[in-house]
C-alpha positions in Angstrom: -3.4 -139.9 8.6 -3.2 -136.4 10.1 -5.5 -133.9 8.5 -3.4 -130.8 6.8 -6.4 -128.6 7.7 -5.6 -126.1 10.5 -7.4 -126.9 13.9 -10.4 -124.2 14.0 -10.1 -122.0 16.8 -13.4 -120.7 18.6 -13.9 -116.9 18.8 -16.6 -114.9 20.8 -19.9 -113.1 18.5 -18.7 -109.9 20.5 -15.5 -108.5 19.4 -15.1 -106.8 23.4 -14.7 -110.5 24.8 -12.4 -111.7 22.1 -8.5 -112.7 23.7 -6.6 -110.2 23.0 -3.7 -112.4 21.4 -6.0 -113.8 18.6 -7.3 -110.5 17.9 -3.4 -109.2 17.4 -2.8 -112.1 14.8 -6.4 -112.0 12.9 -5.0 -107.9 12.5 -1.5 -109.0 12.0 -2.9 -111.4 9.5 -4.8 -108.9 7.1 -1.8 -106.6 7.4 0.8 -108.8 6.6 -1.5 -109.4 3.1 -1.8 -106.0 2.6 1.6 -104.8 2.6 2.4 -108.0 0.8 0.8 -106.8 -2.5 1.4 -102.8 -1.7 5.3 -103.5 -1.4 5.5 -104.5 -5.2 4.1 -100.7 -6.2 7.0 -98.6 -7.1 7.8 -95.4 -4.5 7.2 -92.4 -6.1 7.7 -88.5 -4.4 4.4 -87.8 -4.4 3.7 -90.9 -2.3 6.0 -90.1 0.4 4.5 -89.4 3.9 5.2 -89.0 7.5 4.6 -92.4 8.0 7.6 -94.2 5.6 10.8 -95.1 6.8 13.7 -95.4 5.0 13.7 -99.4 5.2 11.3 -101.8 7.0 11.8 -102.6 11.0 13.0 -106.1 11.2 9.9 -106.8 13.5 7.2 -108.6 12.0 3.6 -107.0 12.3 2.5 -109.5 14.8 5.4 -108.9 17.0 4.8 -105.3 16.8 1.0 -105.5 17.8 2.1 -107.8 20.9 4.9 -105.4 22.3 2.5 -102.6 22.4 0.1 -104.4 24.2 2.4 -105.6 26.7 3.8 -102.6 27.3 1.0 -100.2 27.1 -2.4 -102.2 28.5 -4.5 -99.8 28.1 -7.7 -100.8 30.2 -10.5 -102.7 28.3 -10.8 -100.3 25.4 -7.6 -101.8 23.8 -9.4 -104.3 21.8 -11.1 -101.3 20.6 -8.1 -99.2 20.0 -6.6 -102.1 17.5 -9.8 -102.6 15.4 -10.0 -98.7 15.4 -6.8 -98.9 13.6 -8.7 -100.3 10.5 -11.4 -97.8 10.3 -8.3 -95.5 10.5 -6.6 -97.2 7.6 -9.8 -96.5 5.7 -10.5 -93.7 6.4 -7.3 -92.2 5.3 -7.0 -94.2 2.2 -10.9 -92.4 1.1 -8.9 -88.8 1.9 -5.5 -89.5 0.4 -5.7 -92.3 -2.5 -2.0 -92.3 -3.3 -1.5 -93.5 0.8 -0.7 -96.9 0.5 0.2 -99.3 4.1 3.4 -101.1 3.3 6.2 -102.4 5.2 7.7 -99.3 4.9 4.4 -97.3 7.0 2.9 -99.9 8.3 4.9 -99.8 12.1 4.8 -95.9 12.3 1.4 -96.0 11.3 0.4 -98.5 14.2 1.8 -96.7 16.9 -0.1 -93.3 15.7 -3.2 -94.7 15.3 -3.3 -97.2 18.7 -1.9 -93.4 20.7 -4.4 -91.5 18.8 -7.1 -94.2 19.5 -6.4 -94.3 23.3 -6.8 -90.8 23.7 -10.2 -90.9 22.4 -11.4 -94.1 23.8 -9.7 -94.2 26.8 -10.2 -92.9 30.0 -6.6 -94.1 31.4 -4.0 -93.6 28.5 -0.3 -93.8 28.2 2.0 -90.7 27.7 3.6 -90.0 24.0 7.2 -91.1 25.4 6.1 -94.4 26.3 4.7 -95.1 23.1 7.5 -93.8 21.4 9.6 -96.0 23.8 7.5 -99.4 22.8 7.3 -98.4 19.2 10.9 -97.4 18.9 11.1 -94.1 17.5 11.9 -90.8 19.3 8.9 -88.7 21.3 9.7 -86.0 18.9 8.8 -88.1 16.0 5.9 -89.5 17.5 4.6 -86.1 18.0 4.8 -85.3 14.6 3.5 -88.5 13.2 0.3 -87.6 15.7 -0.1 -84.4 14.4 -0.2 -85.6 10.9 -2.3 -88.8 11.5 -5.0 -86.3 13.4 -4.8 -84.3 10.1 -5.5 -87.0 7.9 -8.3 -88.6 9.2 -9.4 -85.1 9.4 -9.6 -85.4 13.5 -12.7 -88.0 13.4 -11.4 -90.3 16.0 -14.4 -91.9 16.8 -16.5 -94.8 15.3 -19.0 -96.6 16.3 -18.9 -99.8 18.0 -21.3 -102.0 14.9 -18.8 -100.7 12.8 -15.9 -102.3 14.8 -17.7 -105.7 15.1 -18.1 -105.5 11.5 -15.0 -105.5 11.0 -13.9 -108.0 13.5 -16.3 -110.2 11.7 -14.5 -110.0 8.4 -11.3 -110.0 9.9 -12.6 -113.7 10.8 -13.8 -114.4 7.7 -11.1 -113.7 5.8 -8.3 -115.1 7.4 -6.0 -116.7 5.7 -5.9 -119.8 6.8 -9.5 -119.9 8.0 -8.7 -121.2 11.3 -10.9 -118.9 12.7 -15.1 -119.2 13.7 -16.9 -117.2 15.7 -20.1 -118.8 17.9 -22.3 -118.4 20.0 -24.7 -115.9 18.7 -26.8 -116.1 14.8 -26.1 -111.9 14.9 -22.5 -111.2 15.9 -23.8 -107.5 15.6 -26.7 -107.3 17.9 -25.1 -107.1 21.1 -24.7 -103.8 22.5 -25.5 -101.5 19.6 -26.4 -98.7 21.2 -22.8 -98.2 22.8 -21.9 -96.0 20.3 -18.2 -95.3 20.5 -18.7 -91.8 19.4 -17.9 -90.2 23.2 -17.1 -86.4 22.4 -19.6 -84.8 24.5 -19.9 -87.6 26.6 -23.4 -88.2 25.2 -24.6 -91.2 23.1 -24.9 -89.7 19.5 -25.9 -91.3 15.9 -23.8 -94.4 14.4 -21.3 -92.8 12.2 -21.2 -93.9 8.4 -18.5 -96.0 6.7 -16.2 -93.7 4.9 -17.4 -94.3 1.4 -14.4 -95.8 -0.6 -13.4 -97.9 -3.7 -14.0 -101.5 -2.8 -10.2 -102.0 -3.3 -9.3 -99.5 -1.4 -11.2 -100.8 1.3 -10.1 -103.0 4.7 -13.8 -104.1 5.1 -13.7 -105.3 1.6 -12.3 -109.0 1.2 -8.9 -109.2 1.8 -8.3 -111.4 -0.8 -8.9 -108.3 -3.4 -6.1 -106.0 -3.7 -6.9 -103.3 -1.3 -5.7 -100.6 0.3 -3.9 -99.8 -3.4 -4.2 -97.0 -5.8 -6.2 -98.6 -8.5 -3.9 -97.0 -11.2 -1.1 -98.4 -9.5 -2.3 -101.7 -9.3 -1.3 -102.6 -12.7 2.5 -101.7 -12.1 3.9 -104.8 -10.7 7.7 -103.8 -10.2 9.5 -103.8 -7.4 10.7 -100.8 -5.4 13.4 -99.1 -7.1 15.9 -98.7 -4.3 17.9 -95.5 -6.0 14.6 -93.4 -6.7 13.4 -94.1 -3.3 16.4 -92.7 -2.0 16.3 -90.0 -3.9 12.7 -89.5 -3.0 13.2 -89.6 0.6 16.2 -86.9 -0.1 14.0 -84.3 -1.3 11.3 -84.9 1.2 13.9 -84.5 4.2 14.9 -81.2 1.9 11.5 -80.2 2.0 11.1 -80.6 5.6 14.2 -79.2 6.5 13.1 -76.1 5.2 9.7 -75.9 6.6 11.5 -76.6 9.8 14.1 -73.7 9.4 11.4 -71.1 7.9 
């Protein structure tokens, strides 16, 4: 009889020697979850950002994650851009508590946050028009979604690299399908600590703290809790009202219109 148990996959203690393609589904994974539970919350105006589009891309997360590495490769950092994408997720979330990653931000935000991350981790980067190219939306919009991402995370591109191991090592942990398991070392954390990814001044420079957060507001809190969600919010289980979201997205286009024409 053939066990039902997924086969258990082997993954490095360091998250710089991981394959690229598992670390793109043990992302993809957690994300998937997330906007999961977040795409039950009702849209509201106030909730609107930058980052939704009117309906959800038909390409899964996954898919996503895999074109822009394909497309883009940028050097050996890359495995650093992705994961920097989660500290970015929290991070934001700790500034702007109504922000919520659903299937509706999730793809804009990706795209943002990997050409935001290159910039500041990478020596060799691509140009805004080919990420707008992979990621399917215009250079123009691309240039404002940077803009915007910068000012949310209040321009702190940089973490450090035990706090990108952490969360590789929960992104393990909580997979959902546990298939998973990293070896080879008893402190997955110890190797290179002092390569802090903090390179501003081109000078090594303190380990930067973890953006203090609620737990379920948190992508280094177990995935299994409902994070990444307004905690007032959590209790409202309905669906997205199609008519108010279209009415929502109405007035923020308004809005913007006449920002754009003043």
């Amino acid at each position: 009889m053939e066990s039902s148990s997924p086969e258990k996959v082997e993954l490095p203690a360091a998250f710089e020697e991981v394959p690229i393609d598992h670390l793109a589904h043990l992302i993809a994974d957690m994300l998937e979850r997330v906007m999961a539970h977040n795409d039950q919350i009702p849209l509201s105006p106030e909730s609107l950002t930058r980052f939704h589009s009117r309906s959800a891309p038909s390409i899964s997360v996954l898919d996503y994650l895999k074109r822009i590495i394909r497309f883009t490769n940028v050097e050996a950092s890359q495995r650093s851009c992705l994961l920097t994408t989660l500290y970015y997720i929290d991070r934001i979330c700790a500034r702007m508590p109504l922000f919520t990653l659903s299937s509706l931000t999730c793809h804009r935000f990706i795209i943002a946050s990997i050409a935001v991350a290159s910039k500041g981790l990478c020596d060799v980067f691509c140009t805004n028009s080919l990420y707008a190219k992979v990621g399917g939306i215009s250079v123009t919009e691309l240039n404002i979604l940077e803009r915007e991402f910068l000012s949310a995370i209040d321009w702190h591109l940089m973490c450090t690299r035990d706090i990108l191991q952490e969360y590789y090592v929960s992104l393990v942990r909580t997979h959902s399908t546990s298939r998973y398991v990293i070896v080879g070392a008893d402190s997955p954390g110890s190797a290179s600590s002092d390569s802090d990814l903090d390179m501003d001044s081109g000078q090594s420079r303190p380990p930067s703290p973890v953006v203090p957060c609620h737990p379920r507001n948190c992508v280094r809190s177990t995935v299994n809790e409902a994070i990444l969600i307004d905690p007032v919010a959590r209790s409202h289980g309905a669906p997205q009202p199609t008519v108010e979201q279209n009415m929502a997205f109405a007035a923020l286009q308004q809005t913007q219109d006449g920002r754009m024409d003043g």
